[in-house]
Structures are given as C-alpha cells and as structure tokens.
BAFI-3210 file (N, C-alpha, C; in Angstrom, 3 decimals, decimal comma, padded with zeros to 6 digits):
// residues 69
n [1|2|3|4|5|6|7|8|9|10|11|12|13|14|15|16|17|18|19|20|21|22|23|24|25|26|27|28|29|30|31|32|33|34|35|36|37|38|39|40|41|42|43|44|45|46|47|48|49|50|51|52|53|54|55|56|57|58|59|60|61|62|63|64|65|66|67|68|69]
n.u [-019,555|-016,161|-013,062|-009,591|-005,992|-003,353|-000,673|001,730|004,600|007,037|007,368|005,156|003,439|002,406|001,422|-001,205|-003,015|-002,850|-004,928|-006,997|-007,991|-008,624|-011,301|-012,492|-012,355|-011,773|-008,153|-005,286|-002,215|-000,853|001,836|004,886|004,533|001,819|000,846|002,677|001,128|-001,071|-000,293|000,550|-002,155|-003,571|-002,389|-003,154|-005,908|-005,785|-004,795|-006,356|-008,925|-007,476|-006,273|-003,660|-000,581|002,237|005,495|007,661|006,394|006,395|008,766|010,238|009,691|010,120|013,387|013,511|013,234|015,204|015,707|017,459|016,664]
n.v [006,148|006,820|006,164|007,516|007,117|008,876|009,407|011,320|013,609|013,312|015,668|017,354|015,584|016,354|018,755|018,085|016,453|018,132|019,879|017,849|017,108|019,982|020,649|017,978|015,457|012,156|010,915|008,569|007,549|005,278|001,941|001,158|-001,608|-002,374|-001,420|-003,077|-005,463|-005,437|-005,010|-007,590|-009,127|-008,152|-009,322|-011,928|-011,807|-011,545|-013,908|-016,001|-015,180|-015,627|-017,916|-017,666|-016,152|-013,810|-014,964|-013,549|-011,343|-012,346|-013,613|-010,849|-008,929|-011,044|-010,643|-008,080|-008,092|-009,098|-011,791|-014,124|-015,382]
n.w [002,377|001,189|000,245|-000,197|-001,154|-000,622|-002,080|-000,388|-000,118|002,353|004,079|003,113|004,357|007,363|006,968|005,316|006,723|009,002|007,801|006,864|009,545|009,988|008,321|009,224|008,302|008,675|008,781|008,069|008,647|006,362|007,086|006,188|006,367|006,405|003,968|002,419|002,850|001,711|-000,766|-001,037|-000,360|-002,286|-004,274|-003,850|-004,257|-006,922|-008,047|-007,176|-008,654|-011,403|-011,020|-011,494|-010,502|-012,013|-011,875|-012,145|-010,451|-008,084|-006,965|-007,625|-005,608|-003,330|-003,615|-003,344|-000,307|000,593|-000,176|-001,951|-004,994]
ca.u [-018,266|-015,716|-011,396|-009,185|-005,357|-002,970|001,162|002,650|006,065|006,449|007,467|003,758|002,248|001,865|000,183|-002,035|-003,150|-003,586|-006,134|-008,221|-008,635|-009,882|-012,124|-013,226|-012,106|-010,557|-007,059|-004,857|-000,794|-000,091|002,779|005,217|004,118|000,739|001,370|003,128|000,153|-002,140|-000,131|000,276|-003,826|-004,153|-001,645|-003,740|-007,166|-005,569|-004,542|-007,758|-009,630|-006,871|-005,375|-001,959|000,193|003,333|006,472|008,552|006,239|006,736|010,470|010,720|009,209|011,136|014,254|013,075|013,551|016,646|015,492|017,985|016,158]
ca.v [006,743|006,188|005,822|007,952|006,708|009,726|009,195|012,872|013,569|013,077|017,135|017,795|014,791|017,418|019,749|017,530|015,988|019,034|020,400|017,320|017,408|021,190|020,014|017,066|014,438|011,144|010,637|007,656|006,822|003,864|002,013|000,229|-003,211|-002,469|-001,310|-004,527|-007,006|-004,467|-005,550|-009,124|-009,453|-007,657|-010,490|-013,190|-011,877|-011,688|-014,873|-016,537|-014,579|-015,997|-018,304|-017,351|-015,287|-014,301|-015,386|-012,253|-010,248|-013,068|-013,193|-009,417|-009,166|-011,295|-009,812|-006,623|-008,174|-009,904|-013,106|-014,194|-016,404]
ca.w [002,593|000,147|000,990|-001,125|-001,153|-001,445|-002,114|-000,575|-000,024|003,856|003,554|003,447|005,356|008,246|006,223|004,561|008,487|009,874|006,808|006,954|010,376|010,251|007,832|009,952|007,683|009,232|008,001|008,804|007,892|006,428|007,620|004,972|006,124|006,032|002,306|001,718|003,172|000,668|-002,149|-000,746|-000,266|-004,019|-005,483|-003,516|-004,929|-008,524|-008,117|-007,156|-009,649|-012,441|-010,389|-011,654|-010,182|-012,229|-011,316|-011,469|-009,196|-006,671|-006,703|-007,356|-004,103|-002,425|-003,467|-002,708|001,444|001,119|-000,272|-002,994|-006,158]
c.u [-017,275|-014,236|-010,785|-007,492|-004,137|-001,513|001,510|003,950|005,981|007,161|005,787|002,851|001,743|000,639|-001,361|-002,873|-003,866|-005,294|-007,149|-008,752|-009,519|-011,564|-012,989|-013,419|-010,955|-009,658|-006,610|-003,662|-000,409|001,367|003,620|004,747|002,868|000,582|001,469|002,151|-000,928|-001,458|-000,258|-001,279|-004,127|-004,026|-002,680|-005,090|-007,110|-005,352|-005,695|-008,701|-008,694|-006,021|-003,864|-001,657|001,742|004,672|007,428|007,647|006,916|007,942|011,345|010,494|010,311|012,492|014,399|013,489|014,013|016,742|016,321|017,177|016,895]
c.v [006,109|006,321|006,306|007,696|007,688|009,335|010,980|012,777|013,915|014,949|017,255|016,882|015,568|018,630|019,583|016,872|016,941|019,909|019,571|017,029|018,987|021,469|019,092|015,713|012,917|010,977|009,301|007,569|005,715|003,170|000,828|-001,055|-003,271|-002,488|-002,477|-005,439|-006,276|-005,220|-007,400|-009,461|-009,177|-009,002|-011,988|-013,020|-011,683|-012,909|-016,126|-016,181|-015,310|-017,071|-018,676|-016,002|-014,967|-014,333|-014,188|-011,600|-011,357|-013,001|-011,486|-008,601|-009,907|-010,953|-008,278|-006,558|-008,980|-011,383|-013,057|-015,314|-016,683]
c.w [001,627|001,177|-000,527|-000,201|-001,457|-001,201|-001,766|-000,121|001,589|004,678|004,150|004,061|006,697|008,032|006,145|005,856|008,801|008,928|006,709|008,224|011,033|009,447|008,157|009,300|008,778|008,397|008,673|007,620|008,113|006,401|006,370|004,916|006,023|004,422|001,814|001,995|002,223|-000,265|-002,389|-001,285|-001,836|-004,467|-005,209|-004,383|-006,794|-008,677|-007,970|-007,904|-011,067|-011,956|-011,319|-010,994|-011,175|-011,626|-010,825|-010,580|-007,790|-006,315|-007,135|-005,298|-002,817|-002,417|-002,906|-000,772|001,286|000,800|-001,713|-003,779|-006,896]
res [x|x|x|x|x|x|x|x|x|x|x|x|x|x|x|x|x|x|x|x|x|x|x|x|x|x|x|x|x|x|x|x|x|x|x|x|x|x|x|x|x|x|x|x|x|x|x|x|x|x|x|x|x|x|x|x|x|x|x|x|x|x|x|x|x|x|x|x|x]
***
C-alpha cells in the first residue's frame, strides 16, 4: 500500500472525501499540528543523517509561532 499526500483547497476537501470513499479508498485530514510534527520529525531525520540542521529553518520556524530570535 502506498500514502499519497494531496494539498486541495478546503473548497473541494468535501468533494475529494466523498469520491474516495465511493471508491473505497481510506482518506484521512491532516491537522496543522500534525503537519508541523511531519516537518519537525523530517528536520530531525535530516539532521541525523547530516547532523546539521540550518539555522534559518530553525528560527524561521519559530517565528512563524510567536517566538521572537
């Protein structure tokens, strides 16, 4: 089984739901913080694979939720 990742405009997230369940496909909406511990977990396994991380994603990030650098 594979996992396909789609960005739609939340306009047609109904659409797009109801067609893969007549189809018989599992769907599932992800929720922004899930999103964000996805990118988190990415940055950690780039980081252990190169262990660097660079600096601006980290403090883009945290500005992004209110954290001033």
């Amino acid at each position: 089984m594979k996992t396909i990742i789609v960005n739609i405009p939340e306009k047609k997230e109904d659409f797009l739901i109801s067609f893969l369940k007549k189809n018989h496909f599992k769907s599932r909406v992800l929720t922004d913080d899930e999103k964000e511990e996805m990118a988190i977990a990415r940055w950690i396994q780039e980081g252990m694979e190169s262990e660097e991380v660079p600096k601006e994603k980290v403090y883009a990030h945290l500005r992004k939720h209110g954290v001033n650098c």
